[in-house]
C-alpha positions as CSV (number, residue, x, y, z in Angstrom):
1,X,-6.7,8.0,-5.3
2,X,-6.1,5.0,-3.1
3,X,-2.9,5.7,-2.1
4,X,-3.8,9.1,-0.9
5,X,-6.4,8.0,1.2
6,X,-4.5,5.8,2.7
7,X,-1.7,8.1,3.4
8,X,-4.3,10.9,5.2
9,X,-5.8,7.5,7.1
10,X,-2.2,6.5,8.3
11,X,-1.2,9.8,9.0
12,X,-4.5,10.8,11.0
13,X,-3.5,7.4,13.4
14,X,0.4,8.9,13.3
15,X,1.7,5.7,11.5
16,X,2.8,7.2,8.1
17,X,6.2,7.2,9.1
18,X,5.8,3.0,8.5
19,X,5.2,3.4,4.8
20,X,6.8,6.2,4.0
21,X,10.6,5.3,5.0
22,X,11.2,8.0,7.4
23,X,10.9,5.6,10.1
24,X,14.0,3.1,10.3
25,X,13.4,-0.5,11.7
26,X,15.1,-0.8,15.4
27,X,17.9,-3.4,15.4
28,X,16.6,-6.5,16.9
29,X,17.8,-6.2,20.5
30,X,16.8,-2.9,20.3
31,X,14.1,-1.9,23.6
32,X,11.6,-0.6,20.9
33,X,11.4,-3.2,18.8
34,X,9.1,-5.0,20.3
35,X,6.9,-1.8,19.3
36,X,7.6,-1.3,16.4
37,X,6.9,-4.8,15.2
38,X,3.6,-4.0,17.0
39,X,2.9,-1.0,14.7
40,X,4.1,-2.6,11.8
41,X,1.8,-5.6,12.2
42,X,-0.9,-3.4,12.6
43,X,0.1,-1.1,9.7
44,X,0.5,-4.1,7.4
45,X,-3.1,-5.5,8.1
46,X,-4.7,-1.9,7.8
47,X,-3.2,-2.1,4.0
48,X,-3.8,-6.2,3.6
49,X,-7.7,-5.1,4.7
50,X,-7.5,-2.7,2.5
51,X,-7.2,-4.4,-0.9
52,X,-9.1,-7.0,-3.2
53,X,-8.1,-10.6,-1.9
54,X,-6.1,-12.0,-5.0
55,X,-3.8,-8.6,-4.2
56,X,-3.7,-9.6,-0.5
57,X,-2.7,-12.8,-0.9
58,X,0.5,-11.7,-2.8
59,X,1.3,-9.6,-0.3
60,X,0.2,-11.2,3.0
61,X,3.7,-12.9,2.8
62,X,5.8,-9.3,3.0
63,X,7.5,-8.8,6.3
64,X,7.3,-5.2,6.2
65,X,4.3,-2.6,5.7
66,X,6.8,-0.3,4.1
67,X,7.3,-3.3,1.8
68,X,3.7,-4.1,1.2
69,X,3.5,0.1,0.5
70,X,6.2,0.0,-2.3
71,X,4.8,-3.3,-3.8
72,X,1.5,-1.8,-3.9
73,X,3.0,1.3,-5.1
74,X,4.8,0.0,-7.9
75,X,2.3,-2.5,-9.1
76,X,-0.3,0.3,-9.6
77,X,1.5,3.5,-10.5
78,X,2.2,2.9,-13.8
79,X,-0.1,4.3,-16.1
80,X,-1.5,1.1,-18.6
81,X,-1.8,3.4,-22.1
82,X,-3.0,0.5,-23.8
83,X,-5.5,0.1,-21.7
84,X,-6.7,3.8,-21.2
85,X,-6.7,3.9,-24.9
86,X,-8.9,0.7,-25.5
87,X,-11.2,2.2,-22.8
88,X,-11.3,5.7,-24.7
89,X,-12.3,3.9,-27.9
90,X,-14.9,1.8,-26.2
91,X,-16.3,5.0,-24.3
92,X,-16.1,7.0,-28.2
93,X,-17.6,3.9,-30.2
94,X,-21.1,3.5,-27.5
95,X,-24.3,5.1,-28.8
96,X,-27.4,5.6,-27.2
């Protein structure tokens, strides 16, 4: 769900294209770098904002939003059937 707010959010300011890969970074003498780092600054605190502060602060150190995207994406992705199926049995076992 979080991801997919954040994607419309990004999109709706036209800054997907930072998290999404489409977007490659300029070389560093390139004229539109200086741009793009601005974007991706901005980009990469929108997400860091975005997310409990023990997850920020192991990603406030990431250079890149796209990297800060896949991080995110791959830390919480993963379904956790343990867990879903400890939380179905406490959900079955509560009485009124």
């Amino acid at each position: 769900a979080w991801s997919r707010a954040m994607q419309r959010a990004l999109g709706a300011k036209n800054k997907l294209s930072f998290v999404d890969g489409s977007l490659e970074i300029p070389p560093l003498l390139d004229l539109n770098r200086y741009r793009w780092e601005r974007c991706n600054h901005l980009v990469h605190s929108w997400l860091l904002n975005s997310v409990s502060d023990p997850i920020a602060s192991t990603i406030v150190f990431l250079e890149n939003a796209i990297d800060v995207w896949r991080d995110l994406h791959e830390r919480f992705s993963k379904a956790d059937r343990v867990r879903i199926a400890t939380l179905r049995s406490a959900i079955n076992n509560l009485k009124q």
